[in-house]
C-alpha positions as CSV (number, residue, x, y, z in Angstrom):
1,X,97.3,68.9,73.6
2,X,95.5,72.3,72.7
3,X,95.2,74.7,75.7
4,X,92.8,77.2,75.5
5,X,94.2,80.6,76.6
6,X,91.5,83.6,77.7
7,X,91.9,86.7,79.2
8,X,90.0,87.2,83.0
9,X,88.4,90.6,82.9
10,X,88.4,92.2,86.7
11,X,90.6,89.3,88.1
12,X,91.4,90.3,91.6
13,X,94.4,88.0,92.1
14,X,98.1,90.3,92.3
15,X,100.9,89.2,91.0
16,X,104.0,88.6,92.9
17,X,105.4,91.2,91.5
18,X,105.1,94.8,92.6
19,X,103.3,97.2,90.8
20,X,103.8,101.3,90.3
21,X,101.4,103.5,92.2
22,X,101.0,106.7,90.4
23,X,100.6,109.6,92.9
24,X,99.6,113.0,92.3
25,X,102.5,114.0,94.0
26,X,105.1,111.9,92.5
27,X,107.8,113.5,91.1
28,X,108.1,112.0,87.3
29,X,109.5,112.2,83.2
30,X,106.8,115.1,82.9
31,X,106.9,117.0,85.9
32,X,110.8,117.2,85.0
33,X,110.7,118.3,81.5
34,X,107.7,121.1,82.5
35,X,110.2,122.8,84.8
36,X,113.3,122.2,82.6
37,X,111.1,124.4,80.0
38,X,109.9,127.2,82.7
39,X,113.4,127.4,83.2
40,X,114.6,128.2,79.8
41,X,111.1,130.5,80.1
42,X,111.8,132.8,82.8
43,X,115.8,132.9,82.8
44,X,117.3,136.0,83.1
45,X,118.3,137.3,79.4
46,X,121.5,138.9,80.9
47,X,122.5,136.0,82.8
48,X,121.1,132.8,81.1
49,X,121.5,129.5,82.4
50,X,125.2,128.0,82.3
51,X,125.7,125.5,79.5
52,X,127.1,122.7,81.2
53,X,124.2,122.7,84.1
54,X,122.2,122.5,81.1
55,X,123.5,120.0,79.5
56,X,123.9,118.1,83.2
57,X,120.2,118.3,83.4
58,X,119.1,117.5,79.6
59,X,121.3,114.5,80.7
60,X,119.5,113.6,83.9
61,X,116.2,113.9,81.8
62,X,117.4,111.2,79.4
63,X,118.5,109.1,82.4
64,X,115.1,109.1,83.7
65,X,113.7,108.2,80.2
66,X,115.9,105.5,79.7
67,X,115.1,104.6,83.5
68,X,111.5,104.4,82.9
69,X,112.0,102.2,79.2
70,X,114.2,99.8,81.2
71,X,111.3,99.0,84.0
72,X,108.0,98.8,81.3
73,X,110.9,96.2,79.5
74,X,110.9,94.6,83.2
75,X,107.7,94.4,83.2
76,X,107.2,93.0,80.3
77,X,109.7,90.7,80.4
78,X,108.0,89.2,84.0
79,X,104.3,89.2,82.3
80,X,105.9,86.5,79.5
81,X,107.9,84.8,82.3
82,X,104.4,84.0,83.9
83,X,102.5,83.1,80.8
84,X,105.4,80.7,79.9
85,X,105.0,79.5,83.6
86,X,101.3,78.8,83.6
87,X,101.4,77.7,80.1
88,X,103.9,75.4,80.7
89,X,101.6,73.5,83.7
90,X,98.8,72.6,81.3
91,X,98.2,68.5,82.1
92,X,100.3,68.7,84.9
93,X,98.9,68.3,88.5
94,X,99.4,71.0,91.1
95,X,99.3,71.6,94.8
96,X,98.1,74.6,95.5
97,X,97.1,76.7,98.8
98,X,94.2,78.8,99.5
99,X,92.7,80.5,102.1
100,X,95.2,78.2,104.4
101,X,94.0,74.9,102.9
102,X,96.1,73.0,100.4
103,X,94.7,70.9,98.0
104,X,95.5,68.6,94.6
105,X,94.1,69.1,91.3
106,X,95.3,68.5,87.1
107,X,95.6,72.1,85.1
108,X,93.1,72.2,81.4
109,X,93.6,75.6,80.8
110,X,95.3,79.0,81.9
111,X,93.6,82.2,81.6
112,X,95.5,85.7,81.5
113,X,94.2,88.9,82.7
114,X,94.2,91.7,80.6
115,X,94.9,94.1,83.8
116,X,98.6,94.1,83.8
117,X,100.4,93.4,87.2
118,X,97.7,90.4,87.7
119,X,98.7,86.9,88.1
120,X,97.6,84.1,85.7
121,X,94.9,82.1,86.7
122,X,94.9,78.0,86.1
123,X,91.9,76.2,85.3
124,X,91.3,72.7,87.0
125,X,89.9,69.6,85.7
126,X,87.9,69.4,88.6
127,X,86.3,73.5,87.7
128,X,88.3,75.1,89.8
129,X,90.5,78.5,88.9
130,X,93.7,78.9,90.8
131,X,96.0,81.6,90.7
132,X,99.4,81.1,89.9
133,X,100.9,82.3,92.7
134,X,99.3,80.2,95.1
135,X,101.1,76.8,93.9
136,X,103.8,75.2,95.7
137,X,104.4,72.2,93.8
138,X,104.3,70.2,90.4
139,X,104.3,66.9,89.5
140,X,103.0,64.9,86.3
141,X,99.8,63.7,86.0
């Protein structure tokens, strides 16, 4: 059985997952590097900067690099943990809740957002789209 797989554009549905705000004020990779450098800038000629606190805080900068690799791999990694998911439900029936209401129906097909931190959505026989996250049980058809 072929499933067909479309992206939602402007799903609404979150994931389970959290997602990163970005805040003007947040203290970040870039923020940290621009004031490493107007360090080095402005540093006293006669005194410069001790080696070892710069090497301490070239280190810290890589830490935070390697910091923010490791949580876009998280990321990733949980976006193909829930396509596998839904992909894996095609022809099978779920029970599902929404709104307060639970209610029975087969998956056809499961559509992915292109808006990352979104839930996948499942296609019913029956026309209807649930989201992922609002199952809470499978059985075969």
């Amino acid at each position: 059985m072929t499933a067909a797989i479309s992206p939602v554009a402007g799903s609404t549905t979150s994931a389970s997952t959290p997602t990163q705000v970005e805040r003007p004020d947040q203290f970040g990779k870039d923020t940290f590097l621009r004031l490493l450098v107007a360090q080095l800038k402005y540093q006293n000629p006669l005194q410069p900067t001790d080696p070892s606190a710069f090497l301490s805080q070239t280190a810290q900068f890589s830490v935070v690099e390697k910091m923010q690799q490791l949580a876009d791999l998280q990321q990733s990694a949980s976006s193909t943990n829930q396509i596998t998911m839904g992909a894996a439900l095609i022809g099978k029936q779920v029970t599902y809740e929404v709104d307060g209401a639970s209610a029975t129906g087969t998956v056809s097909a499961v559509r992915f957002s292109v808006v990352s931190g979104t839930a996948p959505t499942l296609h019913l026989l029956d026309g209807k789209d649930v989201p992922l996250n609002a199952v809470t049980a499978v059985q075969q058809a």
